[in-house]
ROFINU-23470 format. One record per residue (C-alpha): residue number from 1; residue in one letter; x, y, z. Coordinates in steps of 0.2 Angstrom, whole numbers, plus 5000, padded with zeros to 4 digits. Layout:
NUM a X Y Z .
...
END
This chain:
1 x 5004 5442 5029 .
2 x 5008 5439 5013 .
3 x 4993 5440 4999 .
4 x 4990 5433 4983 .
5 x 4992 5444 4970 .
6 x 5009 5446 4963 .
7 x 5003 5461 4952 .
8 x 4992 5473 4946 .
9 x 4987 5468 4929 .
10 x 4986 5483 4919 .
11 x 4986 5490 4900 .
12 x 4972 5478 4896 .
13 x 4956 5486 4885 .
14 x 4940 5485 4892 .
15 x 4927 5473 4885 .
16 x 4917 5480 4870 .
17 x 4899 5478 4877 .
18 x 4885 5488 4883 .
19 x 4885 5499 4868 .
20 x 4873 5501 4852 .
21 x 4878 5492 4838 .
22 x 4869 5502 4826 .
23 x 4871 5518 4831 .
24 x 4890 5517 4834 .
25 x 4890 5511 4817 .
26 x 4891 5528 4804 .
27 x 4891 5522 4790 .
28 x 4875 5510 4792 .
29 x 4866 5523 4800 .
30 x 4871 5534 4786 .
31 x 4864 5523 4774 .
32 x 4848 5519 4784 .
33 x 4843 5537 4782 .
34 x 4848 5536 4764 .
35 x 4838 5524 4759 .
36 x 4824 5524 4771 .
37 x 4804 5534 4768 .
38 x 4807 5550 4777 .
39 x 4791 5546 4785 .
40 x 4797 5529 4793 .
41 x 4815 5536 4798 .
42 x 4811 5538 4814 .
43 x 4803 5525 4818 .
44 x 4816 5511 4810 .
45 x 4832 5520 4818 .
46 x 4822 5517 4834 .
47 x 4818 5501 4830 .
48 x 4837 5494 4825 .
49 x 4844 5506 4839 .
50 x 4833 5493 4851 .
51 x 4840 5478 4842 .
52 x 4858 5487 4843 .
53 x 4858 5489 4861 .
54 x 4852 5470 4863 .
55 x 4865 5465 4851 .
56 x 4878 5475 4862 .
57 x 4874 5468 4875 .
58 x 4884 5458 4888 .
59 x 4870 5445 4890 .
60 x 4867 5443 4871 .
61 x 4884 5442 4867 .
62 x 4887 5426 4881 .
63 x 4872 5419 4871 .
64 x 4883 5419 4856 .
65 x 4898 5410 4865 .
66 x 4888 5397 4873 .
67 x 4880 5393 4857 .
68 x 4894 5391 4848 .
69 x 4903 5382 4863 .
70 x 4888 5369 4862 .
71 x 4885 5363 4846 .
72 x 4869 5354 4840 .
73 x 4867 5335 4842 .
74 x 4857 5323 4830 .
75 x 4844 5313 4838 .
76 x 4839 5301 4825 .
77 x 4827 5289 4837 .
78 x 4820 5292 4854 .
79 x 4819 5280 4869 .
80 x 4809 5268 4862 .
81 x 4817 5266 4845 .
82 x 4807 5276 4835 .
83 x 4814 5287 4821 .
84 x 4810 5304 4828 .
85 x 4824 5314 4816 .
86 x 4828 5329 4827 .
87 x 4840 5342 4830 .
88 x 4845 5346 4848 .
89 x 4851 5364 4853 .
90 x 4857 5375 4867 .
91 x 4846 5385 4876 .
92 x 4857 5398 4869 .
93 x 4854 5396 4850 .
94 x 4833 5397 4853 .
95 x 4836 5413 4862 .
96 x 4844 5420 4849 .
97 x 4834 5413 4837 .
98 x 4818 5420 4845 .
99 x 4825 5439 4846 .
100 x 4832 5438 4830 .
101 x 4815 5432 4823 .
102 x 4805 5446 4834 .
103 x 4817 5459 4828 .
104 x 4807 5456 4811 .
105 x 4822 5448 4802 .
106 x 4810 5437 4794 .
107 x 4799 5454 4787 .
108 x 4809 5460 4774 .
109 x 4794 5457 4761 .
110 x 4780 5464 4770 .
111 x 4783 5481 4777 .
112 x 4789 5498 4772 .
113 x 4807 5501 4766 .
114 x 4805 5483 4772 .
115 x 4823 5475 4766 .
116 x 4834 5489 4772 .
117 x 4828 5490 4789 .
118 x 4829 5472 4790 .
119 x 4847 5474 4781 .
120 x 4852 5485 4794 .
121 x 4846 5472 4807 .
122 x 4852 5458 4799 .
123 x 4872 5466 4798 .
124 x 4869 5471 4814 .
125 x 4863 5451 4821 .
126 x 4879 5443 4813 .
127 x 4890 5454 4824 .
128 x 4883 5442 4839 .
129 x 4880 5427 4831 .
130 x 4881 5421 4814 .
131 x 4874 5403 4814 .
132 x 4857 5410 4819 .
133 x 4860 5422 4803 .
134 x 4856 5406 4791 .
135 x 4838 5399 4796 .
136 x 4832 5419 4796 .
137 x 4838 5421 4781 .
138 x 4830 5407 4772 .
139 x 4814 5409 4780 .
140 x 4814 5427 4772 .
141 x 4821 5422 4757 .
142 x 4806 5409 4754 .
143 x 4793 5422 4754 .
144 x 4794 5427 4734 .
145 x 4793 5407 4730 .
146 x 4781 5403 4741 .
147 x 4770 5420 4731 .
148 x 4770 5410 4716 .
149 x 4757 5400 4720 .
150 x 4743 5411 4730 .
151 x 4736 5395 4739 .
152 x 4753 5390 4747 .
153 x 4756 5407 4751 .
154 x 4741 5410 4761 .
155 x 4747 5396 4773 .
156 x 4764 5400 4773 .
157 x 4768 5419 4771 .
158 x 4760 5421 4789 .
159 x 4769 5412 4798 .
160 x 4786 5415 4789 .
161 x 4784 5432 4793 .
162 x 4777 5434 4809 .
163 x 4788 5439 4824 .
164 x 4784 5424 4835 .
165 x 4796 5410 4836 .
166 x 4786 5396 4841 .
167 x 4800 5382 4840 .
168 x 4795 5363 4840 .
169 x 4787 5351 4824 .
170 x 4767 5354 4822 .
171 x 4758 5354 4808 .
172 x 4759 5371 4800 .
173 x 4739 5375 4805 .
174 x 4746 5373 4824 .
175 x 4760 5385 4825 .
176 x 4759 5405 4828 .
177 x 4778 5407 4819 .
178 x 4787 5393 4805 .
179 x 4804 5393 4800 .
180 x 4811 5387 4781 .
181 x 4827 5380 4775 .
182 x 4832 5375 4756 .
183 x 4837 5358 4750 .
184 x 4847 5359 4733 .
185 x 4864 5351 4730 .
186 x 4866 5335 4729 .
187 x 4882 5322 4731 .
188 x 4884 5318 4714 .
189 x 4883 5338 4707 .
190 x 4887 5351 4718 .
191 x 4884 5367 4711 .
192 x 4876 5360 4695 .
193 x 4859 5357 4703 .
194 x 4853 5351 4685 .
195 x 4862 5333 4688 .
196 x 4852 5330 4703 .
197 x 4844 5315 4703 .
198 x 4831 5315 4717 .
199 x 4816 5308 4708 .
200 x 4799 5318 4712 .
201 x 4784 5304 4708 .
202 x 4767 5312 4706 .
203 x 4751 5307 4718 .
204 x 4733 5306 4713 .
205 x 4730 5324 4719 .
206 x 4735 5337 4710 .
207 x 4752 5346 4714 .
208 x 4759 5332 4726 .
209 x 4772 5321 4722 .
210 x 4784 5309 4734 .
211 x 4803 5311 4732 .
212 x 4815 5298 4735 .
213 x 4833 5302 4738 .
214 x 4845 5313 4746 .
215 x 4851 5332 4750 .
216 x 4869 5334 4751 .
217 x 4870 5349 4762 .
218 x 4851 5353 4768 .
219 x 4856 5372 4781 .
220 x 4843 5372 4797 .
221 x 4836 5355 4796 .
222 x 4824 5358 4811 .
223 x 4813 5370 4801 .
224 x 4796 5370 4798 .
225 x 4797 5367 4781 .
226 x 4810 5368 4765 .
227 x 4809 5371 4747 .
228 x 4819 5357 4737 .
229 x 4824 5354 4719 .
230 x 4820 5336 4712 .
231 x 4817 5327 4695 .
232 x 4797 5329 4688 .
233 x 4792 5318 4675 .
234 x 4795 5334 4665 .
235 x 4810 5340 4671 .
236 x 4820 5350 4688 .
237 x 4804 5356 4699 .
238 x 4802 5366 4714 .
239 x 4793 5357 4730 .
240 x 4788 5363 4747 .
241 x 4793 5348 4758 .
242 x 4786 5352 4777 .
243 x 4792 5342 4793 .
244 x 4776 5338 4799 .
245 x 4761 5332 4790 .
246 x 4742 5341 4790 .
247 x 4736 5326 4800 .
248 x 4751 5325 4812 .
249 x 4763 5313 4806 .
250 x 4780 5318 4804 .
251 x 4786 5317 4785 .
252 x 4799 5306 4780 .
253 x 4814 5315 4784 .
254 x 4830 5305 4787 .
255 x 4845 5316 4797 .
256 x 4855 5305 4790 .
257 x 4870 5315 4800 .
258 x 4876 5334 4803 .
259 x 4890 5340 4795 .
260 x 4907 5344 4806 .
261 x 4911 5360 4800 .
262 x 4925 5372 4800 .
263 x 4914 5386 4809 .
264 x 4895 5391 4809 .
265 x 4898 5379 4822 .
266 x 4878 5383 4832 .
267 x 4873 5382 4815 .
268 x 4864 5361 4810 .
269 x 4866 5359 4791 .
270 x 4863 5341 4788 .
271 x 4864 5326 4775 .
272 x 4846 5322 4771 .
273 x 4837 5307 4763 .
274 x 4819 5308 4755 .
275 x 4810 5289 4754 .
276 x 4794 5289 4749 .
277 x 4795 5309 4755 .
278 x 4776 5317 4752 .
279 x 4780 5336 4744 .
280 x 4769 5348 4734 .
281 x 4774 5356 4719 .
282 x 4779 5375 4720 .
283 x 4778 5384 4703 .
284 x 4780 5373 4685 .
285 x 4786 5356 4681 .
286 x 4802 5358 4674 .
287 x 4805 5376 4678 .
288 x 4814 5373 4696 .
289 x 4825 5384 4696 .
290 x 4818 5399 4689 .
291 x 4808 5395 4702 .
292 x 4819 5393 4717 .
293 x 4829 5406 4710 .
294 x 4821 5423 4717 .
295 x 4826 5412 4737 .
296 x 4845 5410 4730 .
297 x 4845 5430 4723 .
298 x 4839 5434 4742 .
299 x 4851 5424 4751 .
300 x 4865 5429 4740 .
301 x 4861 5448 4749 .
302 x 4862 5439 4765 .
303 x 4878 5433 4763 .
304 x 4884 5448 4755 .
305 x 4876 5458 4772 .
306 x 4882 5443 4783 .
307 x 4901 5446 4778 .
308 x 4898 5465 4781 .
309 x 4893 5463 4798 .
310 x 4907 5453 4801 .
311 x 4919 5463 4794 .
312 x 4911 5477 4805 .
313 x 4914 5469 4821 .
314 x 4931 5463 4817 .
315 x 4934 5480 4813 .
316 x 4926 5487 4831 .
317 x 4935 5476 4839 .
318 x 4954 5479 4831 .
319 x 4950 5499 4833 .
320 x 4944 5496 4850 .
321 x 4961 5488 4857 .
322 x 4971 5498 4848 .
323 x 4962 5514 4856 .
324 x 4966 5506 4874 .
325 x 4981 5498 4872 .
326 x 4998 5506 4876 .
327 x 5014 5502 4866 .
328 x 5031 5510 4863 .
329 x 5028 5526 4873 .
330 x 5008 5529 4865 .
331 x 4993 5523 4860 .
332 x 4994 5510 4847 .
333 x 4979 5521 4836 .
334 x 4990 5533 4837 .
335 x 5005 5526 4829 .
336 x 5006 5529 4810 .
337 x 5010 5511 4805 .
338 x 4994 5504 4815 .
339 x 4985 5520 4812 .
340 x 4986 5514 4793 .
341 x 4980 5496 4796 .
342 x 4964 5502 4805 .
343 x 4962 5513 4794 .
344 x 4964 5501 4780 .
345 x 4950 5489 4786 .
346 x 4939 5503 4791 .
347 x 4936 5508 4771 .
348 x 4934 5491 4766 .
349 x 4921 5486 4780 .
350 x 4912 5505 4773 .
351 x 4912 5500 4757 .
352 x 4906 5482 4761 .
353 x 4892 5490 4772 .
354 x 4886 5503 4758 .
355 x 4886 5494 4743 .
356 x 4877 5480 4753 .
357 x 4862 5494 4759 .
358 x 4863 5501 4743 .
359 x 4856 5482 4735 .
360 x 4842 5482 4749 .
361 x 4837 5497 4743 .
362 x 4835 5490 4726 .
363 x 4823 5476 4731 .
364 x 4812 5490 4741 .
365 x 4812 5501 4725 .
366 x 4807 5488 4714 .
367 x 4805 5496 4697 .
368 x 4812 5488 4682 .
369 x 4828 5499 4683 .
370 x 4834 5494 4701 .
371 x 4828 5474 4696 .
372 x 4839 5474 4681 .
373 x 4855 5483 4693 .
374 x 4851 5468 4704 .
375 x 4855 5454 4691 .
376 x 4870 5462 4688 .
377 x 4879 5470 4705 .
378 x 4872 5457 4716 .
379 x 4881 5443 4709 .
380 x 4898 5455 4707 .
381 x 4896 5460 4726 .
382 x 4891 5443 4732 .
383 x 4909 5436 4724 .
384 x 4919 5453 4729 .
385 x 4913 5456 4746 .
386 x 4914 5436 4754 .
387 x 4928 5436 4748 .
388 x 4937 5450 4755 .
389 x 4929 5446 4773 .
390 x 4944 5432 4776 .
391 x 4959 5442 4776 .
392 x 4953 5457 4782 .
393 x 4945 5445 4800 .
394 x 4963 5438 4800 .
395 x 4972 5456 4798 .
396 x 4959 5463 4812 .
397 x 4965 5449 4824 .
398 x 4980 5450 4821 .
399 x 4977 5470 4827 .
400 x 4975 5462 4844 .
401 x 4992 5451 4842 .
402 x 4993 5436 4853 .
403 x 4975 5441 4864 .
404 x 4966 5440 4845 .
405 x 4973 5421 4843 .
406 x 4965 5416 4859 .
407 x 4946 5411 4861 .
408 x 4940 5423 4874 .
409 x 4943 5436 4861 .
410 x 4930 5431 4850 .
411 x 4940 5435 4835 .
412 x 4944 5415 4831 .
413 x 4927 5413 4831 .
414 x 4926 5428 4818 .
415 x 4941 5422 4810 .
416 x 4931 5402 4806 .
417 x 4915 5411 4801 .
418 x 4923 5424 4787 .
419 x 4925 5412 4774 .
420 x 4905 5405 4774 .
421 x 4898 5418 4763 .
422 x 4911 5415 4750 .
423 x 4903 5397 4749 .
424 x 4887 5398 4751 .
425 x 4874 5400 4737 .
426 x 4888 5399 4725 .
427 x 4905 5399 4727 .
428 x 4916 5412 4720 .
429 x 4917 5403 4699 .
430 x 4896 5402 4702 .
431 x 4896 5420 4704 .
432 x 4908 5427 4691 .
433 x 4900 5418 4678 .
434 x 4883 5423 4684 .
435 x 4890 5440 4681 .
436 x 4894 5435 4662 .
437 x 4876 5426 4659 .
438 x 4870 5444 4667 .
439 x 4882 5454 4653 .
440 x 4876 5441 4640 .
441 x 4858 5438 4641 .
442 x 4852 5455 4649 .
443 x 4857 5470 4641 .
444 x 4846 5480 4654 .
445 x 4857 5476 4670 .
446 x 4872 5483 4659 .
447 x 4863 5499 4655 .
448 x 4856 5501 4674 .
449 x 4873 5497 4681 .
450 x 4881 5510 4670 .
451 x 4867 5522 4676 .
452 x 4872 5519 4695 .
453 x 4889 5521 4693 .
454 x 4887 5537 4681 .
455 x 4880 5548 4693 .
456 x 4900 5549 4701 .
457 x 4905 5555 4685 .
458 x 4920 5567 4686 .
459 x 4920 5565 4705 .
460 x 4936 5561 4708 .
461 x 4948 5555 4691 .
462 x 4953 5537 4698 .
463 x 4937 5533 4698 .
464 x 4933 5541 4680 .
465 x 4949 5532 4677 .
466 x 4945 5514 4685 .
467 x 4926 5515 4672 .
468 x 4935 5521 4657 .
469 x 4946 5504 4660 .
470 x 4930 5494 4664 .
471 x 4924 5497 4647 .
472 x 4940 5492 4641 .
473 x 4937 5474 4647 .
474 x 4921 5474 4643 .
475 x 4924 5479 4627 .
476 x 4937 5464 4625 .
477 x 4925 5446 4624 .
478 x 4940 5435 4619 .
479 x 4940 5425 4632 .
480 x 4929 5431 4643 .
481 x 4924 5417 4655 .
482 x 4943 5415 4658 .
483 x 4941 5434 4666 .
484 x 4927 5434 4674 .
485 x 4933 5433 4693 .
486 x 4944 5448 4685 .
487 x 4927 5457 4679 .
488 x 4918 5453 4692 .
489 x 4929 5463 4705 .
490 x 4931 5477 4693 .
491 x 4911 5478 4693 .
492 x 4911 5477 4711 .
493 x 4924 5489 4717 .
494 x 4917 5503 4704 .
495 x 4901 5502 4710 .
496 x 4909 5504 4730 .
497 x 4922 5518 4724 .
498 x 4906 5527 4716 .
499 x 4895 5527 4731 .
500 x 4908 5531 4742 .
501 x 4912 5547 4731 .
502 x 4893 5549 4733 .
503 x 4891 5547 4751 .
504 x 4906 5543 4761 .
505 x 4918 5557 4771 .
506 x 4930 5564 4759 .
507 x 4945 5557 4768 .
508 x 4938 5539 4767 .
509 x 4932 5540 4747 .
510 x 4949 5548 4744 .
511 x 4958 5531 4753 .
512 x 4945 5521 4744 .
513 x 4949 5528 4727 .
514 x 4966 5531 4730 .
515 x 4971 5512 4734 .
516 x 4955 5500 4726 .
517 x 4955 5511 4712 .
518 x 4970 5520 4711 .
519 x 4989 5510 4708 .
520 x 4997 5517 4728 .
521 x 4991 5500 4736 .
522 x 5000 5486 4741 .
523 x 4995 5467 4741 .
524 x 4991 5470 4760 .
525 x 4982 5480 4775 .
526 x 4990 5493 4780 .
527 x 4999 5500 4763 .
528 x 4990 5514 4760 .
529 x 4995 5531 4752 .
530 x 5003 5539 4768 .
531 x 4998 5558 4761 .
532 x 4979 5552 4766 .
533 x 4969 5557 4781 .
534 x 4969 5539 4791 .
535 x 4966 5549 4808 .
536 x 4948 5554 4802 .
537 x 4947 5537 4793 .
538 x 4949 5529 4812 .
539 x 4938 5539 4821 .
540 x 4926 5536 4810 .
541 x 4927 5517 4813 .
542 x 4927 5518 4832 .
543 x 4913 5508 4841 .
544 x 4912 5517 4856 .
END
């Protein structure tokens, strides 16, 4: 009797699941324990070894298809015709939500080395699901606003950063766990929040105001609470605008609809209208966004870690077939031309990884120095690294050839998410000239990026090389917003080639310098210097 199969399907890679995440990424781990207390290593590899493993997991990683596969829906009235303004999700999303808000991805402010374990974890989440990503990092990156005003603070900061995710609208006095989004642009500006024209109309107490008018993009609009920009009677003014009122009422909140995007497709990011909105003021009349702006400098490092982790797991996933996959008469990881490829992506997702840990570990620092580097490298990485996350996704499916162009593989998924961060929280012109307003109006970040970058010196000459002609351009203000993407790049990849010279194997700083820095580099993957070490490079790279 005939059976039913015709052949034995063979040469196919196993899936990449049931392994750490964290641990089987060296160059993370490396910079955890570099930018870590001593005292504390231990505990936080344990810790983001625990969130690897879940993150690695076949179960978790389902979570992530299914949420992505079930998008969220509007609900703007109930049964009965009442406006009820809700977001419906997956059973999916929450349960990524919860682990990703009990694996202290909302704590960076408010324990020891604080924002490099939860960098570590937070690179290490995107890999599984990046929509989840956005309301964790808001709701951390509301902390330092919320601190300017001690009052607000001693409500919110609890429940933003505790490690329960008690889901559902209740006033804030009821809830064991809160989540926070941001409301900023607007239709009619974009960008340039200062033509926003949201009007903010001050109450008879003190500090409380009614808003009336709309949010263009408002990310995670079934949060507890959001901090918003709008028009004081003396100027652009932060609020605190929460879901549900102290008595129980729900705020005036219209989901007006959610937009249809090109991916962070588990993700809601709505169009909001404020009508008679009831908000309290955080920080200053007319000083909004230096108020606002410590959330946006947090959320810029998300992104900036968000597009590192992705890179990461496109990465993982290229070496991963190419290590089980047979072409030609050998492995294809073994063939020179692919061999250069992995290789290729492998040094730019490193240098995405340890320039991003390197900027966490500025925030845990503190000190004047490492704030004033901040101004500066965190705008030049934010523009640099997004922006690289696209091709190299697109290169790393293509690794996988037609498999990587199909949706089990979960590369097109990687592939719609890549170009988020570039968007988000400035686009790529908001971020080179926020490198220029950095050069212009604070000599300090100059002086501490220069102190960062000097401690490579004579390291390896294209890097000597690639400062000397930094401070050529530098040098040369003719014209200078016309250059700034140029600068901006040139800030960015100096500061990677010097901490790769500093940290990184001598095979993968050598390919670093030798391509980014150096002139033996093509306008591709896969066109480096074929004298280098690649095979190292690879291994290094490999997930498991």
């Amino acid at each position: 009797m005939a059976g039913n199969t015709t052949h034995t399907v063979s040469n196919q890679p196993p899936p990449l699941a049931g392994y750490d995440l964290f641990a089987a990424d060296r160059a993370l781990v490396e910079a955890v324990g570099r930018h870590t207390d001593p005292e504390l290593l231990g505990e936080v590899r344990a810790e983001l070894s625990g969130i690897g493993v879940s993150a690695g997991s076949a179960q978790v990683q389902e979570w992530g298809a299914q949420a992505n596969e079930h998008p969220p829906r509007l609900r703007t009235h109930d049964r009965y015709g009442h406006r009820i303004d809700e977001v419906e999700f997956h059973p999916a999303w929450h349960r990524l939500l919860g682990k990703g808000v009990g694996a202290g991805l909302t704590t960076g402010w408010v324990r020891p080395s604080g924002h490099v374990r939860r960098a570590a974890a937070f690179l290490v989440w995107t890999q599984v699901e990046a929509g989840s990503c956005c309301p964790l990092s808001m709701t951390n990156a509301a902390v330092p606003v919320l601190r300017t005003d001690p009052e607000l603070a001693a409500v919110w900061e609890p429940l933003l950063t505790s490690t329960v995710y008690d889901r559902g609208l209740r006033p804030a006095a009821r809830k064991a766990g809160a989540l926070f989004g941001m409301g900023m642009t607007e239709k009619q500006g974009g960008s340039d929040v200062q033509a926003n024209t949201t009007a903010a109309a001050p109450l008879a107490e003190a500090g409380t105001y009614t808003l009336t008018g709309h949010k263009w993009f408002c990310s995670a609009p079934m949060s507890d609470g959001f901090l918003v920009l709008a028009q004081a009677p003396d100027g652009l003014t932060c609020f605190l605008v929460p879901r549900v009122l102290a008595d129980g009422t729900r705020n005036v909140f219209l989901l007006q609809r959610l937009k249809d995007k090109l991916g962070n497709r588990s993700n809601a990011s709505g169009e909001v209208e404020f009508d008679g909105t009831w908000a309290r003021r955080v920080g200053e009349e007319g000083r909004g966004v230096r108020t606002i702006i410590e959330m946006v400098a947090a959320t810029r490092l998300d992104c900036v870690l968000g597009s590192a982790g992705l890179m990461r797991q496109a990465v993982a996933q290229a070496v991963h077939h190419a290590t089980h996959r047979e072409a030609f008469g050998g492995r294809l990881a073994d063939k020179p031309l692919m061999r250069n490829v992995l290789a290729d992506l492998a040094i730019e997702s490193e240098a995405a990884t340890t320039l991003a840990l390197r900027l966490a570990a500025a925030y845990d620092d503190g000190g004047d120095s490492e704030r004033a580097l901040l101004r500066l490298a965190l705008p030049a990485a934010k523009y640099w690294v997004t922006k690289r996350c696209a091709p190299l996704v697109v290169e790393a499916a293509e690794c996988l050839g037609g498999n990587g162009y199909v949706e089990e593989s979960g590369l097109p998924r990687l592939v719609r998410e890549s170009p988020l961060n570039s968007v988000w929280e400035g686009a790529g012109n908001i971020q080179a000239l926020d490198v220029l307003r950095a050069l212009q109006r604070e000599p300090g970040a100059l002086d501490a990026y220069l102190q960062e970058i000097g401690r490579a010196h004579g390291a390896d000459h294209r890097l000597d090389r690639a400062v000397k002609d930094l401070f050529s351009e530098l040098a040369d203000l003719e014209g200078m917003e016309a250059r700034a993407r140029r600068l901006a790049e040139r800030l960015a990849t100096v500061l990677q080639g010097s901490l790769l010279v500093r940290f990184a194997p001598p095979e993968a700083a050598d390919a670093f310098c030798a391509s980014r820095l150096g002139t033996d580099w093509g306008s591709t993957f896969g066109t480096l210097p074929s004298s280098l070490d690649l095979t190292a490079v690879v291994d290094r790279a490999r997930a498991c």
